[in-house]
N, C-alpha and C positions, 0 to 999 in steps of 0.2 A: 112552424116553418121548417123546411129540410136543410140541411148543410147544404146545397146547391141546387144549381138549376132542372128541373126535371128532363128526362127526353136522354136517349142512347149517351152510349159513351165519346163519343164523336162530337155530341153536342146538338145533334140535329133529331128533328122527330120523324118519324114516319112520313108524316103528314104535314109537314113543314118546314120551313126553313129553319137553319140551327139559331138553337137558344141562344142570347146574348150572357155572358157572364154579368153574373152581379156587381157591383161597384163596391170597389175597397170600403166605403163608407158610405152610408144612408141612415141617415137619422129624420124621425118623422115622429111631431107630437112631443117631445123630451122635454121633462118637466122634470123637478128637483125642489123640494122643500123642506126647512129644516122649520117643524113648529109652523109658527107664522111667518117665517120667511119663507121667500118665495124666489131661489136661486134664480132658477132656469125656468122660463116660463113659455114654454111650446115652441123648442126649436126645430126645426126641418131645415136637411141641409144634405148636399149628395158630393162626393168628391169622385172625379172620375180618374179611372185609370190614367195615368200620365202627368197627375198633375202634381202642382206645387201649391196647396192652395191654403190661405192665410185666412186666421179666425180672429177677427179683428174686434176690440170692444175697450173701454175704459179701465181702467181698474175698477173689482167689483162687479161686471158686466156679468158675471158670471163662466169665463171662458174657460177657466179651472175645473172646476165643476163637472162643465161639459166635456172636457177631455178626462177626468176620472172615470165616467160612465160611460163613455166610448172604449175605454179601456176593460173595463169589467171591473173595477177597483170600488164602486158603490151602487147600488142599485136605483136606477128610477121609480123616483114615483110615481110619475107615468110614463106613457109614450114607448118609444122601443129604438134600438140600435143596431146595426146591423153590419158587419165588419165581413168582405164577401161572403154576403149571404147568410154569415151565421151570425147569432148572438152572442157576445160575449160574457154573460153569464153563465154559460153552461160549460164552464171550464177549457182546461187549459188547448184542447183539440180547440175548439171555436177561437183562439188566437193564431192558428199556426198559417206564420206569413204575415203575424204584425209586433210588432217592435214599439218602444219610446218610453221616453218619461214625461214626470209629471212635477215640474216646480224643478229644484234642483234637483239631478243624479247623485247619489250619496254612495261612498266609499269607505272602506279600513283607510285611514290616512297614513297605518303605519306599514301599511303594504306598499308594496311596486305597487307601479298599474301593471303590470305583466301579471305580479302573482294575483291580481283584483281580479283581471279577467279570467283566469284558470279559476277558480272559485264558480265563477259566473256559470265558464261553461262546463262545469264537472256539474252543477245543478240542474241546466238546461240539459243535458248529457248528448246522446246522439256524436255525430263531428261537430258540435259547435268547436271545441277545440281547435282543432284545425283550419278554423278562420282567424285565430286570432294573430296571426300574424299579419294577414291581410287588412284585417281591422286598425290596426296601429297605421300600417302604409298608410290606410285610407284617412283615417284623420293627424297623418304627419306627427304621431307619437311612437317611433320606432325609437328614434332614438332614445329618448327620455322612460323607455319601457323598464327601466330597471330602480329609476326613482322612485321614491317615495311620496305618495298621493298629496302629504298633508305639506309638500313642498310647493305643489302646480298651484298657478294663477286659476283667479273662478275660469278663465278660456279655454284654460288647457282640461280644466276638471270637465267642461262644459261637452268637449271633443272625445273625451274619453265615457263622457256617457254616449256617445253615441256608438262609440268602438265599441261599448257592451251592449247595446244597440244589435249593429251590424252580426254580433254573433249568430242571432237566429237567422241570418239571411234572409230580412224580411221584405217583403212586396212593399208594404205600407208602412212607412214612419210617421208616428205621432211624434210633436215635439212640441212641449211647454215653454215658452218664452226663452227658446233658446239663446237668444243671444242678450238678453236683460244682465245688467251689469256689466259686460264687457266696453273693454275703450277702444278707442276705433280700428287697429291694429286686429283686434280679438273679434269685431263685429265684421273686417272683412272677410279673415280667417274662417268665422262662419257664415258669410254668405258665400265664399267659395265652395266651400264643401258643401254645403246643400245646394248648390248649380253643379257640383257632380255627382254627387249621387241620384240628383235627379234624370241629369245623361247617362246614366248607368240603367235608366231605367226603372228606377223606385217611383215612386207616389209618395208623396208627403205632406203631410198636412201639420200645420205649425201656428200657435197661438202668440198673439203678439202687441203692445202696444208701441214697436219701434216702425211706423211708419213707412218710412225711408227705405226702411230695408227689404219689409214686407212688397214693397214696389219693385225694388231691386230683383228681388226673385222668383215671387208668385204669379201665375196667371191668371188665376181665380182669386175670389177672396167671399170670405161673411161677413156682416158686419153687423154685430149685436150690441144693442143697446137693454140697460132695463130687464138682461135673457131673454131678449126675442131677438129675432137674426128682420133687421132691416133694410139689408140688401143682401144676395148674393148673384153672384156673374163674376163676369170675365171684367178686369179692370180696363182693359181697352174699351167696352162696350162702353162701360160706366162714365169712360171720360168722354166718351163720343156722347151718350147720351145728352151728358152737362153740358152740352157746348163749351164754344171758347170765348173766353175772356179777353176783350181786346181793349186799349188807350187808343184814343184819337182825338187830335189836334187838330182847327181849321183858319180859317181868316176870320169868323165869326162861331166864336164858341157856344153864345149865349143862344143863337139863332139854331148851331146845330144840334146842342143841348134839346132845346124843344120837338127838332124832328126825330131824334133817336127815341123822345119818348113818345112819340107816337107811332114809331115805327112797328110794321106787324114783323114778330120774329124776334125784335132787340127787347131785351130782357135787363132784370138791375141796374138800370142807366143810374149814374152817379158820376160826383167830379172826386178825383184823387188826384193830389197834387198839382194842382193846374191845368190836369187834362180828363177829357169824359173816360169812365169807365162802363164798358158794357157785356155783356153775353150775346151772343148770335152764334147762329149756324153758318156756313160758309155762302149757302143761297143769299139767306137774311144780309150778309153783310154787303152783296154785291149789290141786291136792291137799293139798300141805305145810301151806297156811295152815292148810287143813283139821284137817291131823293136831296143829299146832301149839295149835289152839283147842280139840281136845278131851284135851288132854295139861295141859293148865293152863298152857303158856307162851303168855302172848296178846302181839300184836305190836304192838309201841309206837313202831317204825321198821323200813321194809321199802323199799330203792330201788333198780333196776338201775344198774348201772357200764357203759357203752359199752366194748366189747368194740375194739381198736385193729388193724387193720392189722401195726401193729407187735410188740401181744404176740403174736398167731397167724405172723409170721413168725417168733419167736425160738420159739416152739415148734416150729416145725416144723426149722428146723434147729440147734437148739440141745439139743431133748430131746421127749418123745411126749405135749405136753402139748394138742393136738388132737384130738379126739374121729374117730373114724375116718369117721363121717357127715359129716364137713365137706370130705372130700378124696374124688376120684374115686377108681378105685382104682390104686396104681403098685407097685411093687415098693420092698418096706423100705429105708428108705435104709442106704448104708452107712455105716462110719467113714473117715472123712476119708481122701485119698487122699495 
């Protein structure tokens, strides 16, 4: 494979219309085995320019792993990686324009962060220098640039990996659970700053078992179960897929209990707490009213439940409670490896 797209420098062929650039990330096939373990077991996954997009899995899911060999830090043992357009095994050119870490950032504790990052970018060399001022602004450690590392909270340490980050001025940020262990102050902290750096313009892609927040910021996400990825998309689509979740109440429960499970469209009918619960689409629920009013059970409370991020990941990898319209298509996941 060549470092870029073929065709003039313009980007356009002769003979057609200009090439598309490659995507910050494409991984196809990524497998990873130690022994008889079997890490990572045939991920496919593409991150597109602009996004914010979250790699979502268990602990053990293997998501670690996966972002080591996107980085270039272990070799696959199969399958391939592709960081635009290049490999990241083939040194350090095939990285330039990606950035991140992997687990915690790790520091001289008995340095500044100031004197950490000069370190950093006397290594990188080029102007990284010259960013590092910017990089402190940008993650609100300007002031604190003269402290001592082994003083900062894991947040502040968490922010400052990112300001050695920032030094390479990169397209694409990987980030390893970046916000794991912060308290909520330290979680907002960092979900502000990846909402702007992502308005600046960056792509990031971030592994994560903090739910909530991964909702908070992402558009996209994967969701790997076992090292397979068993869903990826856009989480809006994902929640449209699922339908919604509605409670409803009537003059006769017992009566409209029986029509909802007959109903074509209403899905998971069950009682919780004294009232039906169910799944529909928006048509689905108008018929049902329907069916409901000419059955004699008239409706005396009727309200969608907001569908979470979180219950559609624990279905997905926890049991087959996702409607198959809400996921592209992939192969059944397995049992745990």
């Amino acid at each position: 494979m060549t470092d870029g797209p073929a065709g003039r420098a313009d980007g356009a062929s002769a003979t057609g219309p200009a090439a598309a650039d490659p995507p910050p990330v494409q991984v196809r096939g990524l497998v990873k085995r130690y022994g008889e373990l079997t890490a990572v077991a045939g991920v496919d996954l593409t991150v597109r320019t602009g996004d914010v997009y979250g790699y979502l899995g268990p602990n053990g899911a293997g998501k670690t792993t996966s972002l080591r060999m996107m980085l270039g830090l272990i070799r696959p043992t199969e399958g391939s990686v592709r960081l635009f357009g290049r490999d990241p095994m083939h040194g350090v050119r095939a990285l330039e324009g990606v950035a991140g870490f992997v687990e915690a950032p790790t520091f001289y504790p008995y340095l500044s962060a100031r004197r950490n990052l000069e370190l950093l970018a006397a290594y990188d060399g080029g102007d990284a220098g010259d960013r590092i001022d910017g990089a402190l602004q940008t993650v609100e450690l300007s002031d604190r640039q003269r402290d001592r590392v082994g003083g900062f909270s894991h947040g502040m340490r968490q922010r400052l990996g990112i300001a050695a980050a920032l030094l390479r001025a990169p397209r694409l940020l990987l980030l390893d659970e970046p916000a794991t262990g912060l308290d909520p102050a330290g979680m907002r902290d960092m979900r502000l700053l990846i909402r702007r750096l992502a308005g600046q313009g960056m792509t990031v892609l971030l592994s994560s078992h903090l739910l909530n927040e991964v909702e908070d910021v992402c558009n996209r996400v994967a969701i790997v179960r076992a090292g397979r990825i068993v869903y990826e998309g856009e989480i809006a689509a994902l929640k449209r897929g699922a339908g919604a979740r509605y409670r409803l109440q009537t003059t006769d429960d017992d009566r409209a209990l029986a029509v909802c499970g007959a109903q074509p469209g209403v899905s998971d009918v069950s009682v919780d707490h004294g009232r039906i619960s169910f799944v529909a689409d928006e048509a689905a629920v108008a018929e049902l009213s329907q069916a409901l009013i000419e059955s004699g059970a008239l409706i005396t409370a009727m309200a969608p439940q907001t569908v979470t991020l979180e219950d559609l990941f624990f279905s997905f990898t926890e049991g087959d409670g996702v409607p198959a319209a809400a996921a592209e298509p992939r192969t059944a996941p397995e049992a745990a490896i």
